[in-house]
C-alpha positions in Angstrom: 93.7 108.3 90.9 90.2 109.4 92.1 90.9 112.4 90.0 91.7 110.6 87.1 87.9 108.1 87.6 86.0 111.8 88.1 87.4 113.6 84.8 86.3 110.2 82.4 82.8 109.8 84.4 82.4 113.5 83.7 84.2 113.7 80.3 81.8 110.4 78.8 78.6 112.2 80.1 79.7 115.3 78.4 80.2 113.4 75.4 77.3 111.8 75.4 74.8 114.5 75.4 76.8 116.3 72.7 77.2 112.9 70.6 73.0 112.7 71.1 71.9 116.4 70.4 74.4 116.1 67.1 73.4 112.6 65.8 69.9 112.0 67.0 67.2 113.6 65.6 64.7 112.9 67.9 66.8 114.0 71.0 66.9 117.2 68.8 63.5 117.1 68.7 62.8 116.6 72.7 65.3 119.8 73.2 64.4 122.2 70.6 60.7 123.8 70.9 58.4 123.3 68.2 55.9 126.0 66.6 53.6 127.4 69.6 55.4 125.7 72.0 57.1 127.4 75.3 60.7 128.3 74.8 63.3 129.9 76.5 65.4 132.4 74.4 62.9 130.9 71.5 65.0 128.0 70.3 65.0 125.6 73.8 61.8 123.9 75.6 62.0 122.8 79.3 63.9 119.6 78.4 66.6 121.6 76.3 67.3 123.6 79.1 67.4 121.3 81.9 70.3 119.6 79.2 72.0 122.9 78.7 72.5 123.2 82.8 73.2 119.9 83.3 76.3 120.4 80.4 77.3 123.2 82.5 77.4 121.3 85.5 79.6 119.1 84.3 81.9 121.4 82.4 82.0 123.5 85.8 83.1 120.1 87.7 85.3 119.2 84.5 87.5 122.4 84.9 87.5 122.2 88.7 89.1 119.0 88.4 91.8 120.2 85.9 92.5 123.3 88.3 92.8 121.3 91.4 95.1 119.0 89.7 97.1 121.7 88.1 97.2 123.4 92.0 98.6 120.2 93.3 101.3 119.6 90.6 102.8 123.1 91.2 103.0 123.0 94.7 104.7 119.7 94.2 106.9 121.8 91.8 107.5 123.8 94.2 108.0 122.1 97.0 111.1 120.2 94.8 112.7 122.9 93.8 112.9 124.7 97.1 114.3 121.8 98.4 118.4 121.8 99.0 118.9 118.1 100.1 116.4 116.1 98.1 116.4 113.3 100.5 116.7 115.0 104.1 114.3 116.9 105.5 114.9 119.6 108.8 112.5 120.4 110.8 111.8 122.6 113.9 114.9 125.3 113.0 113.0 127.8 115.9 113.8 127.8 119.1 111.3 129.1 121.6 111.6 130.9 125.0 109.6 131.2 128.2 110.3 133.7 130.7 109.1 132.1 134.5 108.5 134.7 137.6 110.9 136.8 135.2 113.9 135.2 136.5 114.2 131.6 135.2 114.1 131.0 131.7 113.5 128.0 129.8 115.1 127.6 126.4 113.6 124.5 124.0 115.3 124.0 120.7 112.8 121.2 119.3 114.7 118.9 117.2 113.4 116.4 113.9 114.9 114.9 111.0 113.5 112.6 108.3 116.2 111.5 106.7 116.1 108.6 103.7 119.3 106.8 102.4 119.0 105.4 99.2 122.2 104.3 98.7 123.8 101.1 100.0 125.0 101.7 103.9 127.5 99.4 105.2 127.1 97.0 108.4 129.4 98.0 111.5 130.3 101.9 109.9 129.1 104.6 112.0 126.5 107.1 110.0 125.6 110.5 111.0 121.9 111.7 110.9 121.7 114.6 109.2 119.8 117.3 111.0 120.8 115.9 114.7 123.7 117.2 115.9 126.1 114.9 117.5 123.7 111.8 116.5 124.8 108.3 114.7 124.1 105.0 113.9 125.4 101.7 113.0 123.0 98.8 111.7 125.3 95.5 113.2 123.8 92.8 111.3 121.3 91.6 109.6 119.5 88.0 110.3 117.5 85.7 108.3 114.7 84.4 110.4 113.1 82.7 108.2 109.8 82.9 105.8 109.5 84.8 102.3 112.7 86.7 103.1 112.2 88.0 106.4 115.1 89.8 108.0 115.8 91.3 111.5 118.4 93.8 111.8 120.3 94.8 114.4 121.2 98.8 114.8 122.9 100.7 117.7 122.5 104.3 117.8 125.2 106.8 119.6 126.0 110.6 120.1 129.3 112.1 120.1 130.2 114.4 123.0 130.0 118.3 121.7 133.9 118.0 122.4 134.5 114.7 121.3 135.3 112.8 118.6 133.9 109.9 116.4 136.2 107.6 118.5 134.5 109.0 121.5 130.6 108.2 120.7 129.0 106.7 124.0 126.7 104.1 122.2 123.8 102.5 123.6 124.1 99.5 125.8 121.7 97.7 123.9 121.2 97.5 120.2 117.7 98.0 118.6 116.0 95.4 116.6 114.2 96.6 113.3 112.2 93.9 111.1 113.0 94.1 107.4 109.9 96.3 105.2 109.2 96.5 101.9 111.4 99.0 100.0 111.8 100.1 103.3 108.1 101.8 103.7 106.9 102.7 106.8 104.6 100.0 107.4 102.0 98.7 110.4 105.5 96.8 112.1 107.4 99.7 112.4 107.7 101.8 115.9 108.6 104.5 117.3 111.8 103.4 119.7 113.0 105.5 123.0 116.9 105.6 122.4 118.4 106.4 125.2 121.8 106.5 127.1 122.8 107.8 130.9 125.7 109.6 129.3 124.0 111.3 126.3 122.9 115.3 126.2 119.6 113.9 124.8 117.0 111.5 124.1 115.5 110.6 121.5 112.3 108.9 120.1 113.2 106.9 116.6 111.4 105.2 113.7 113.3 103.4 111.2 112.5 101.5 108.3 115.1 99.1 106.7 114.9 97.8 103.4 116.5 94.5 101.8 120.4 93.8 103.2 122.3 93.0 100.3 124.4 90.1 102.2 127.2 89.8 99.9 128.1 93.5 100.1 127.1 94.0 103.3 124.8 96.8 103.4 121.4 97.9 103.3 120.0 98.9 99.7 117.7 101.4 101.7 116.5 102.9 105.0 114.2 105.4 105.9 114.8 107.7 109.6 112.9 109.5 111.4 114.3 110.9 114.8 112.5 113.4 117.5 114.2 114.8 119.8 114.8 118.4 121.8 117.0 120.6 123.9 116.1 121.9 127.1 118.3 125.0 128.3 117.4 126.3 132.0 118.9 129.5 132.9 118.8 131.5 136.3 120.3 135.2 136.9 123.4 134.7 139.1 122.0 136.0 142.8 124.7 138.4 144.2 124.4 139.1 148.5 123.7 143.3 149.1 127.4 144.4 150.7 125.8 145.7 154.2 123.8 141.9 154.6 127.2 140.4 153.8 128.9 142.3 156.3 126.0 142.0 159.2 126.1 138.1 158.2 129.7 138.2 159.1 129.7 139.6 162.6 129.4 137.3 165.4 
């Protein structure tokens, strides 16, 4: 938008100094040197060329806007086409290590997923977050509470033992509550929830946004996820006992 306002301030300037030098004759006049007059290249006075490097300023800022534009549009371009799952997006792939006295080591696999569903997803049928192994949900319900069509949903999230199956998700003891947005946008009402279990490899920090339930079908038309989460691997080399203080250890 702001580049749009900056290239028809700088586009009707532009036009109006041309539109003047080519249908006014006394702007012609106040540009062009007269007989005996000081010129510059023998055609312009003072005022001409202040004009002439004012025009440039503005055609310089005129095709700076058009680059930065055209810079933008082809990294969105870009950015589209590289993309595998247009409405999932992986984060934090690495996994980094830290060595500790040279015998422990600490592995951290950081884990996020943005995920947005824009189809219709049931109430009560368990959903898997992409990009979060092992992680589900399951929005309940969805309540009128009154007001221009305010909703509160209910949504319990789980994970699935590494073994297990989807019969064998450990769910959270208590279900989060999530206010119905607008188009499901991320808006000032939305927070980031700890989701957590006793039982769970994990946990895990979650924003979600939840668009208008569709009561009849019972669904959701859309919801936006976010989830944040991370492994922690801590390794020790296996200490083994020299033979000859095993064997002094074992006389009495």
């Amino acid at each position: 938008m702001n580049q749009i306002i900056a290239l028809v301030i700088i586009g009707a300037l532009l036009i109006i100094i041309i539109a003047a030098f080519v249908f006014s004759s006394s702007f012609r006049k106040d540009v062009i040197a007269s007989e005996g007059e000081a010129s510059i290249l023998g055609l312009f006075n003072v005022k001409g060329v202040l004009i002439i490097l004012l025009a440039a300023i503005f055609c310089g800022a005129l095709i700076y806007v058009f680059e930065k534009g055209s810079d933008k549009e082809k990294a969105l371009q870009e950015n589209m086409a590289n993309k595998t799952e247009p409405n999932v997006t992986h984060y934090g792939s690495l996994t980094k290590k830290i060595l500790v006295d040279d015998n422990v080591k600490w592995e951290i696999k950081p884990i996020v997923s943005a995920v947005e569903y824009k189809m219709g997803t049931k109430f009560n049928v368990a959903k898997k977050v992409s990009g979060v192994e092992d992680f589900y949900f399951c929005v309940e319900s969805a309540e009128f509470i009154g007001g221009d069509s305010l909703y509160l949903y209910q949504v319990r999230f789980g994970e699935k033992p590494q073994d297990g199956n989807m019969d064998d998700i450990i769910w959270e003891e208590v279900a989060q509550e999530y206010p119905k947005t607008p188009s499901a946008r991320f808006t000032d009402i939305v927070i980031i929830n700890d989701v957590r279990h006793k039982d769970w490899r994990r946990q895990y920090k979650v924003m979600m946004a939840l668009g208008q339930p569709l009561m009849e079908k019972k669904e959701v038309q859309m919801l936006r996820l976010v989830v944040f989460s991370g492994e922690v691997t801590i390794s020790e080399p296996q200490r083994t006992i020299p033979a000859a203080t095993a064997s002094a250890s074992g006389v009495q």
